[in-house]
SEKE-973661 format. One record per residue (C-alpha): residue number from 1; residue in three letters; x negated, y negated, z negated. Coordinates in pm, whole numbers, m for minus. Each point is the difference from the previous one (the first is absolute). Layout:
! residues N
+-----+------+--------+--------+--------+
! pos ! code !     c1 !     c2 !     c3 !
+-----+------+--------+--------+--------+
! NUM !  ALA !      X !      Y !      Z !
...
+-----+------+--------+--------+--------+
This chain:
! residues 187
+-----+------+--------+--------+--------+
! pos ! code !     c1 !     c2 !     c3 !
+-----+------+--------+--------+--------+
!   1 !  UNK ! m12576 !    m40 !  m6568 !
!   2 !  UNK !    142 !   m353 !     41 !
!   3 !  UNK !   m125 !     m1 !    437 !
!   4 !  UNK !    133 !   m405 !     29 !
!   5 !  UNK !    m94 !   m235 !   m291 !
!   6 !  UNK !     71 !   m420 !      0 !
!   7 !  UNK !   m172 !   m218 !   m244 !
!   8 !  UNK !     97 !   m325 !    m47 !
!   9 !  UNK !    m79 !   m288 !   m290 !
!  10 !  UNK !    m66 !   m353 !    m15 !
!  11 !  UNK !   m322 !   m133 !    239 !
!  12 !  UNK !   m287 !     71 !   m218 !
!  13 !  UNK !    161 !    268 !   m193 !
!  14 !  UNK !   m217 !    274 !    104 !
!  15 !  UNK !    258 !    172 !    223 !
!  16 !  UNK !   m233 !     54 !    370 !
!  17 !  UNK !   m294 !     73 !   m273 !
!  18 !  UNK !    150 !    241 !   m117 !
!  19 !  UNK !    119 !    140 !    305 !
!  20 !  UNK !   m318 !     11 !    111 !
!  21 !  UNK !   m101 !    233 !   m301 !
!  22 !  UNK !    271 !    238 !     41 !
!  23 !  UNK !    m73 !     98 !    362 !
!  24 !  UNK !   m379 !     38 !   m116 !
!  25 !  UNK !    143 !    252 !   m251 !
!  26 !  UNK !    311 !    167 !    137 !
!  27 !  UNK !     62 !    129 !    403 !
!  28 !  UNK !    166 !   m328 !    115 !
!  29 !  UNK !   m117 !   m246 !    229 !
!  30 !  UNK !     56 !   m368 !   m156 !
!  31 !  UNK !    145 !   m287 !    196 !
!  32 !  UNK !      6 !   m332 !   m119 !
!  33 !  UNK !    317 !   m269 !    108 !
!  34 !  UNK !   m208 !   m281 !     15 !
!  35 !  UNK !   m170 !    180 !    360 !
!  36 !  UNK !    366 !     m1 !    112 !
!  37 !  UNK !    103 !   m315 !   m182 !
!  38 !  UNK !   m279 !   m237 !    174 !
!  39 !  UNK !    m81 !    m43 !    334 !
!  40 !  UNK !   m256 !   m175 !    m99 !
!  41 !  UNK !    m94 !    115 !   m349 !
!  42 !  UNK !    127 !   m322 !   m245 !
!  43 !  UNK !     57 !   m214 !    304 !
!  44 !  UNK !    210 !     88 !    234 !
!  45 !  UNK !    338 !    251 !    m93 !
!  46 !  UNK !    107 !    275 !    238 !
!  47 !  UNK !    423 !      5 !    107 !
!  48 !  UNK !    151 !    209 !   m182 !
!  49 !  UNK !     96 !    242 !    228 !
!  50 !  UNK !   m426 !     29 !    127 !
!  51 !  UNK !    m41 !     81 !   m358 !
!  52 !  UNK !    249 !    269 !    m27 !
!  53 !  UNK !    m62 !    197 !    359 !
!  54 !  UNK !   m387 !    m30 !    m84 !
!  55 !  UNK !     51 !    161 !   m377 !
!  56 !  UNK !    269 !    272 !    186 !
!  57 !  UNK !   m278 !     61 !    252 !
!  58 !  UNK !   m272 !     48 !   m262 !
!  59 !  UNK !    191 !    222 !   m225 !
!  60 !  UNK !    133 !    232 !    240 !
!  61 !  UNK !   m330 !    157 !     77 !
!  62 !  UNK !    m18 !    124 !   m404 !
!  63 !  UNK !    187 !    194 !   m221 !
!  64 !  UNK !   m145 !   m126 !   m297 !
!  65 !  UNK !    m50 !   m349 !    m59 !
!  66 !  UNK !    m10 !   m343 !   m243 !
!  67 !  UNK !    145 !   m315 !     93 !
!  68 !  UNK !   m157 !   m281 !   m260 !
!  69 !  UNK !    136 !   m346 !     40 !
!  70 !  UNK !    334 !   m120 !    m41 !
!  71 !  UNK !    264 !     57 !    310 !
!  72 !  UNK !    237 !   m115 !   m137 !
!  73 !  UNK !    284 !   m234 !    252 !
!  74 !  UNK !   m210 !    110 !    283 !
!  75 !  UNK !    m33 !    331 !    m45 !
!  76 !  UNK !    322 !    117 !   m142 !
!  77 !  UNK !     36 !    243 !    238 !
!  78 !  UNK !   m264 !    216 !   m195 !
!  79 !  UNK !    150 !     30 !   m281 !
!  80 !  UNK !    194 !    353 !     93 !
!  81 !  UNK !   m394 !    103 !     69 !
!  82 !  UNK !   m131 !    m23 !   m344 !
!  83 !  UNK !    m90 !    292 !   m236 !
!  84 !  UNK !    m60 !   m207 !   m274 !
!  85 !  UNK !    m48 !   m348 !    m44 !
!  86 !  UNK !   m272 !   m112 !   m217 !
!  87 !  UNK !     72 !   m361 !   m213 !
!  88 !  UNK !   m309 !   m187 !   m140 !
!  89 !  UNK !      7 !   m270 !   m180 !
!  90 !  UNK !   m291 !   m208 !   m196 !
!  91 !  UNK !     72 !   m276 !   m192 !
!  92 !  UNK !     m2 !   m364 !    183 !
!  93 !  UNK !   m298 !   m158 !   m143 !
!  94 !  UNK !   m236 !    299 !    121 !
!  95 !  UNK !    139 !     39 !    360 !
!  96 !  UNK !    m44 !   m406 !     m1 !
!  97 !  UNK !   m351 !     39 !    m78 !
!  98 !  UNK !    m43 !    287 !    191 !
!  99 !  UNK !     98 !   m194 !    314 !
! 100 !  UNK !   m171 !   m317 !    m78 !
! 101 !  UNK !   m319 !    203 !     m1 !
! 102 !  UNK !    106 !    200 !    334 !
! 103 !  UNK !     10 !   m336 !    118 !
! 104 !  UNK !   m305 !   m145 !   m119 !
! 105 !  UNK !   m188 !    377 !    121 !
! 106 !  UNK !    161 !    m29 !    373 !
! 107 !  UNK !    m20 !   m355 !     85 !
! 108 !  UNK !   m265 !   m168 !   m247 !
! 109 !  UNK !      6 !   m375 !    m43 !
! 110 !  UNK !    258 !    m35 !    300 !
! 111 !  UNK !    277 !     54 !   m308 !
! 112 !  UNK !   m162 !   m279 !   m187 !
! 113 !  UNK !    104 !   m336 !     10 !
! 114 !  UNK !    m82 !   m150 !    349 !
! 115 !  UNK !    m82 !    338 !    142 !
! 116 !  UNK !    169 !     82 !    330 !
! 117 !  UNK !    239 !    285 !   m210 !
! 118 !  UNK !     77 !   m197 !   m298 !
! 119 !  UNK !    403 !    m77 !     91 !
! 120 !  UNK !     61 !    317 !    169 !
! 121 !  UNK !   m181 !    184 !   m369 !
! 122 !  UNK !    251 !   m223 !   m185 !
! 123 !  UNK !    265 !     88 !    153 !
! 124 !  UNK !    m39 !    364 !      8 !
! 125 !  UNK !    m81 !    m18 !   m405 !
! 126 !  UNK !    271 !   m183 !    m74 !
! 127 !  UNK !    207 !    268 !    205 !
! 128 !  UNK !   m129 !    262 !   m165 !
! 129 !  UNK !     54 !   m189 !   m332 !
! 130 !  UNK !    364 !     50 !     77 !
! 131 !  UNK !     36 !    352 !    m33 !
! 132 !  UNK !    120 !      2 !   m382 !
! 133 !  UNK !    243 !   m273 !     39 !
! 134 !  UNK !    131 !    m15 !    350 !
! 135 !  UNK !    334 !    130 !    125 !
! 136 !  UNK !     75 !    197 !    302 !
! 137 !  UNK !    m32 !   m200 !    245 !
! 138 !  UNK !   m413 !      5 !    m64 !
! 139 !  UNK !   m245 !    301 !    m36 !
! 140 !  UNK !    104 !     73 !   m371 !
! 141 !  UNK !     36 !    241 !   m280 !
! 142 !  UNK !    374 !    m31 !    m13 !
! 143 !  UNK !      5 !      6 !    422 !
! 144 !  UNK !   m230 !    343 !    m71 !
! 145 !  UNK !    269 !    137 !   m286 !
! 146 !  UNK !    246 !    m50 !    221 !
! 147 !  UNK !   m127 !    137 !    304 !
! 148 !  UNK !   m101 !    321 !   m205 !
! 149 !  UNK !    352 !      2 !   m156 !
! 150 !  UNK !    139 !    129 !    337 !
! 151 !  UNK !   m263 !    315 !     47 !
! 152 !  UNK !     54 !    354 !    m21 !
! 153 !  UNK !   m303 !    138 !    m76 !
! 154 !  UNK !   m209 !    m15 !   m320 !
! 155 !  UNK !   m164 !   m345 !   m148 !
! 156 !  UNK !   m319 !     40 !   m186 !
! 157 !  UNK !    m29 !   m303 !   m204 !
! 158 !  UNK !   m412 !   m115 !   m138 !
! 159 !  UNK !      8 !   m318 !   m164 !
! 160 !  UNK !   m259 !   m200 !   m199 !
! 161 !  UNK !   m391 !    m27 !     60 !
! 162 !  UNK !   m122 !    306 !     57 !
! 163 !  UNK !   m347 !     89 !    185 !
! 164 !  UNK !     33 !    184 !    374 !
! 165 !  UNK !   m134 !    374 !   m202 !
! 166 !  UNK !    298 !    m35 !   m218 !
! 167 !  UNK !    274 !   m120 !    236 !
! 168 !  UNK !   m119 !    330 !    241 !
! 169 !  UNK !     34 !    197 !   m271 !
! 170 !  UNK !    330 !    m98 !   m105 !
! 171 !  UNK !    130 !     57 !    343 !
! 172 !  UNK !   m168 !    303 !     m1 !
! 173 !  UNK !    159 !    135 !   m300 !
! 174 !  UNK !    281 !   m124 !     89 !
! 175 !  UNK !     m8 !    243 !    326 !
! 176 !  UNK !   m103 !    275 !   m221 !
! 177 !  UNK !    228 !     m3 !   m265 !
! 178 !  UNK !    284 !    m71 !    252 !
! 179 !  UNK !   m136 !    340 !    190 !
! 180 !  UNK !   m103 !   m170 !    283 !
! 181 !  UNK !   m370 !     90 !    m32 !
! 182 !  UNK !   m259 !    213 !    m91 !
! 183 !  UNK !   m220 !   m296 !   m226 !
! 184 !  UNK !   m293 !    176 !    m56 !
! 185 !  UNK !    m19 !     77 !    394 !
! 186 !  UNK !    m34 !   m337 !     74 !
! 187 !  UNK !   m289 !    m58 !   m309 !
+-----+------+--------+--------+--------+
């Protein structure tokens, strides 16, 4: 069994969704970065450091666990704890929409023009929009290729649209095939 498992894509990709799923599924307890990213969730960022002695503090009390969000910069330190790292990425123009209507499903007509969360919605789009294209100096595809091109442990790779049932069950066979689970004891 893989005990420590990191997912990490793009905002919007699917990653703490799926996450989520997993730990429904399979004996780990799921944490998601954001609740040690934010202080205030989408406000207000933790230090660095908070972030990294509350994820330490959380993770020592389980043997089996899944870490969805990206880490990485801040929590580089982690890296030597992963199993296996799980990669997914979805095409731009569906995590774009995907946000916008996160967005629009959180904060209403404050996003829209004139509402009180229309320049801070903006901004994080246009953020997000820069995943694809940006460099390493921003949260990024190439910044997440090259912070996976320095682990030791396995990278699982799901890219493209697929629906939550079929991203669990490539991870799942994944496990299986790899020896690293019973499948049909977790169906």
């Amino acid at each position: 069994m893989k005990d420590r498992i990191h997912i990490l894509g793009a905002s919007g990709s699917g990653a703490s969704t799926l996450g989520k799923e997993l730990s429904l599924i399979l004996p780990h307890v799921n944490f998601d970065g954001d609740d040690y990213f934010w202080a205030e969730k989408f406000s207000k960022q933790r230090a660095p450091k908070d972030r990294v002695n509350l994820l330490k503090e959380d993770i020592k009390n389980y043997k089996k666990w899944i870490l969805s969000g990206a880490v990485c910069g801040w929590g580089d330190e982690f890296k030597s704890y992963f199993d296996l790292v799980i990669f997914v990425y979805t095409p731009e123009e569906i995590r774009l929409k995907r946000l916008q209507e996160r967005e629009l499903q959180r904060y209403g007509d404050e996003i829209l023009p004139g509402g009180s969360r229309y320049e801070q919605s903006k901004i994080y789009l246009e953020w997000a929009s820069l995943y694809d294209k940006g460099g390493l100096e921003v949260r990024s595809k190439t910044l997440h290729e090259y912070w996976m091109s320095s682990l030791s442990c396995p990278i699982l790779r799901i890219e493209g649209d697929q629906s939550i049932q079929e991203r669990v069950n490539i991870v799942l066979d994944y496990l299986k095939v790899n020896r690293f689970i019973n499948r049909q004891k977790y169906l």
